[in-house]
Every structure is written in structure tokens, then in C-alpha cells.
C-alpha positions in Angstrom: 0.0 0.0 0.0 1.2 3.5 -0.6 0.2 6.4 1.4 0.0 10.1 0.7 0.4 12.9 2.9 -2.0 15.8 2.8 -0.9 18.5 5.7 -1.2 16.4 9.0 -3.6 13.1 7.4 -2.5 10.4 5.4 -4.9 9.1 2.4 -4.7 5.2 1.8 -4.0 4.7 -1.7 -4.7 0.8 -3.4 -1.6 -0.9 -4.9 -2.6 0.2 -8.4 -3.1 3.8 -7.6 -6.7 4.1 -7.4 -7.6 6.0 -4.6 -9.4 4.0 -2.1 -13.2 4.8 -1.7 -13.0 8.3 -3.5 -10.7 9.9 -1.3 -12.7 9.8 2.0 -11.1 7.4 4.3 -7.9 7.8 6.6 -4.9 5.5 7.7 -4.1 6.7 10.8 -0.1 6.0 10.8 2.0 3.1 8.7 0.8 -0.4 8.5 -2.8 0.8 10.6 -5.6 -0.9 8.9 -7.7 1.5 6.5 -10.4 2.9 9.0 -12.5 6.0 9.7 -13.9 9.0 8.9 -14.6 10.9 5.9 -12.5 13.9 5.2 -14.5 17.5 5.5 -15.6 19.5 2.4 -13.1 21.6 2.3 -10.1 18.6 2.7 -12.2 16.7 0.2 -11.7 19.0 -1.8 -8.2 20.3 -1.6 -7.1 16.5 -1.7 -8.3 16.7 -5.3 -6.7 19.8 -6.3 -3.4 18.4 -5.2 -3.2 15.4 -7.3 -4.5 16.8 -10.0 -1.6 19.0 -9.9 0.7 15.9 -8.8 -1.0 14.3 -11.9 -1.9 11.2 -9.5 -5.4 12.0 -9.9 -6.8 8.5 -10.9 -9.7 7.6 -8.5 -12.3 9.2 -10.8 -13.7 11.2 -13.3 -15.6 14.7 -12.6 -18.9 12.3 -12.8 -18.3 9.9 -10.0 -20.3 10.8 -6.7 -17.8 11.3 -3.7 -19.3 11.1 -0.5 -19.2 13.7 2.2 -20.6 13.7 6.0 -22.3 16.7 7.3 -20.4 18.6 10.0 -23.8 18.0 11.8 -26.9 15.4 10.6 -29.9 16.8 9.7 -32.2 14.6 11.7 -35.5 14.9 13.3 -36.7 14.0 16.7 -37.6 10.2 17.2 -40.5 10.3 16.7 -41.0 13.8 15.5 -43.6 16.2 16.8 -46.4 17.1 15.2 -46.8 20.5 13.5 -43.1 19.8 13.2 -41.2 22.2 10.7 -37.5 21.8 10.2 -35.4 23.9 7.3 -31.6 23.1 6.7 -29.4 24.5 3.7 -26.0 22.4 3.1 -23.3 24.3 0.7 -20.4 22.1 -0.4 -17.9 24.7 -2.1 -17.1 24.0 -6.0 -19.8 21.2 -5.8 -21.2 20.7 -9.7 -24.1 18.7 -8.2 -25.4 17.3 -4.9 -28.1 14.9 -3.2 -28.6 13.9 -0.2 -28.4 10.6 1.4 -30.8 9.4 4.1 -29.8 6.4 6.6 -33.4 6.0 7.6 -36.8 8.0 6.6 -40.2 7.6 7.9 -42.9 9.9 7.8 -46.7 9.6 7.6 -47.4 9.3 4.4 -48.9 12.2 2.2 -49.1 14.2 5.1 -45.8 14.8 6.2 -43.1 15.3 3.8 -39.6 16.4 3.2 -38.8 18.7 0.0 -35.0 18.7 -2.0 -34.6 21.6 -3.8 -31.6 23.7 -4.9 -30.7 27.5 -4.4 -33.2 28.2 -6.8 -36.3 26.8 -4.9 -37.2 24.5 -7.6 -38.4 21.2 -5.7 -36.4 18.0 -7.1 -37.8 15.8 -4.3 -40.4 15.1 -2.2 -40.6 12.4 0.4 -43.1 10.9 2.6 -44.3 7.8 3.9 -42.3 5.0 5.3 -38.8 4.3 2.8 -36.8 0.5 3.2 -32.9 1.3 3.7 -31.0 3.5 2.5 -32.9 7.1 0.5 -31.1 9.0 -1.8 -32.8 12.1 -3.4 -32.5 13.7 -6.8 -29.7 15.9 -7.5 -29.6 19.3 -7.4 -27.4 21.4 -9.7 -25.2 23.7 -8.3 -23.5 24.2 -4.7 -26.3 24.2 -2.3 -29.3 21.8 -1.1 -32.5 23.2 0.7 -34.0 20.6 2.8 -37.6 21.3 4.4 -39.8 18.8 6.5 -43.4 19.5 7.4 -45.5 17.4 9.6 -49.4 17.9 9.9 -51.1 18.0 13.4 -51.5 14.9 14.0 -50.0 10.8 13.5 -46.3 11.0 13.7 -43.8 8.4 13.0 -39.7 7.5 13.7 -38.7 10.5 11.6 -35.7 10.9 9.4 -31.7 10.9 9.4 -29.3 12.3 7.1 -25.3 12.4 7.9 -23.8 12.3 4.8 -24.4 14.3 1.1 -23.0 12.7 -2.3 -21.5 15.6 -4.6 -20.1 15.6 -8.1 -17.5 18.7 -8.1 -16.5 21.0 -10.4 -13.0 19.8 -11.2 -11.1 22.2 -13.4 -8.3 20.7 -15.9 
């Protein structure tokens, strides 16, 4: 395995030079076994700028979706309140596109729902009733995702979690 070095972190790099898992997991020190955490937006995307320029960018193209956590999940109460209302935008700098990625989502169905739109407004997803594993919304285009739930007054159910966003970034040559 071959390792490089971005400031203080190490990035985990497969025998033939693909970067492991799009750049988002961290060795901690020689011969540790791949484990952790994603890097942050910004490292994400400062990691790509610097091979590009090393010309040892070869764990993708400008269309594969990397993964990114959320400094903070945008998650609900469990189970949420009713009348519940809860508005989050997420910016990932020199993102081309972005969705969002939900571990679990379950909400009454047509009655409470969760809109995805982009900086413009436009609505790209709407969710509602109770989803089996893993949700993963439309993309937006652009830098930014709007996220809005709204409950009704009454019946409420587990909720929702998101900790993570997939983005395609705008990669210049």
C-alpha cells in the first residue's frame, strides 16, 4: 500500500493507484488498517486539487459521486412532533451537483413530507411515507441543497436521518 500525505492526514492509496473509496477514508499511521472517517468539504476538496496538480489523480472522473458527512446530521426527533417544521441548507464549495443521502426515513405518508430543492427553490424531491434502507434524493445542480420537512397535526412516525451528502465537483483541468 502506498500512502499520501495531505498536511497532517495520510490518504490510503490501493496498490494500483486508485484511490481507495473516493478519497474519504484515513490511515491513521504506517501499517494501521484503513479505517475511519470521511475527510470534510473543504479537505475533500483540496485533496483533489493536489493530485490533479501531482497528476496522481486516478480515483475518478468529474462524474463519480464522492461522499461527504455533514459537519452535523440533519435529523429529526424520534418520533417527530407534530406541527413539526425543520429547514436546513447544506453548501459544499465548488460542488457541480449534490443529493442527499438518508440512513433512515419515515414519515406519515402524504401528510408529512420532506422537500430537496436547490438555491433556486425549484423542488427536485419530495418524500413521505415509510422508505426501506438507505434514500437518496435527486440531485440538485449547483453548490447548495434546501432541505424542508413538514408534519401535519397529528400521527407521527420514527422521523428521518441524514449524515452524509454525495456531490459531483466542479473539477477544473
Amino acid at each position: 500500500m502506498e500512502f499520501w500525505k495531505f498536511g497532517k492526514k495520510k490518504i490510503q492509496i490501493t496498490e494500483g493507484g486508485v484511490i481507495l473509496e473516493k478519497i474519504r477514508k484515513l490511515a491513521f499511521g504506517p501499517g494501521s488498517e484503513l479505517s475511519g472517517t470521511f475527510f470534510p468539504k473543504k479537505e475533500t476538496w483540496e485533496a483533489v486539487q493536489v493530485l490533479k496538480k501531482m497528476g496522481k489523480w486516478r480515483g475518478g472522473s468529474e462524474n463519480d459521486w464522492i461522499k461527504v458527512s455533514l459537519d452535523e446530521a440533519f435529523e429529526s426527533t424520534h418520533p417527530y412532533k407534530d406541527s413539526a417544521v425543520m429547514e436546513r441548507s447544506i453548501t459544499i464549495p465548488n460542488a457541480k451537483m449534490i443529493r442527499i443521502r438518508f440512513v433512515k426515513f419515515e414519515s406519515e405518508a402524504q401528510y408529512d413530507y420532506l422537500n430537496v430543492s436547490g438555491k433556486d427553490g425549484l423542488v427536485v424531491t419530495k418524500l413521505s411515507g415509510a422508505k426501506v434502507g438507505a434514500v437518496v434524493s435527486e440531485e440538485v445542480m449547483g453548490d447548495t441543497l434546501k432541505l424542508k420537512f413538514v408534519a401535519d397535526s397529528s400521527i407521527s412516525f420514527w422521523g428521518f436521518k441524514a449524515d452524509e451528502v454525495e456531490v459531483i465537483y466542479n473539477i477544473p483541468e
